[in-house]
Every structure is written in C-alpha cells, then in structure tokens.
C-alpha positions, 0 to 999 in steps of 0.5 A: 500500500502507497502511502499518501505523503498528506498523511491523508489517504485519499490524496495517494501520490501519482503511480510511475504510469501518472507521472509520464503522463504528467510529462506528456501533458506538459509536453502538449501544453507547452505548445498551446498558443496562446500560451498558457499564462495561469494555473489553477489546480486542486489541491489534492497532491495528484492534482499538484504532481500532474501539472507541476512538470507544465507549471515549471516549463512554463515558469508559472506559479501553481494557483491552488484552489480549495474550491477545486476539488 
C-alpha cells in the first residue's frame, strides 16, 4: 500500500504510469498558443504532481484552489 505523503489517504501520490503522463501533458501544453499564462489546480497532491512538470516549463506559479476539488 502507497502511502499518501498528506498523511491523508485519499490524496495517494501519482503511480510511475501518472507521472509520464504528467510529462506528456506538459509536453502538449507547452505548445498551446496562446500560451498558457495561469494555473489553477486542486489541491489534492495528484492534482499538484500532474501539472507541476507544465507549471515549471512554463515558469508559472501553481494557483491552488480549495474550491477545486
């Protein structure tokens, strides 16, 4: 069992499948025109570990959002 580095158990961390995907969406979103000039995310860790990798290629700051969950 993966434990959540919340210490909450339903907010696990990415699987090492999740994390490539999280590579390939910023892959994709890095090309998006107009480019992409805010982030918004959950703040569940999953949400935050899938679009850091975009977050940081774009040099943009993660906006978390309580509401978004």
């Amino acid at each position: 069992m993966v434990t959540s580095p919340t210490g909450v158990p339903s907010d696990p961390p990415l699987a090492a499948h999740g994390t490539e995907q999280a590579r390939e969406l910023m892959a994709h979103l890095v090309k998006l025109d107009p480019k992409i000039d805010r982030i918004y995310s959950s703040p569940f860790y999953r949400c935050l570990e899938t679009i850091n990798p975009a977050a940081e290629a774009l040099d943009l700051k993660i906006l978390v959002d309580n509401g978004i969950g």
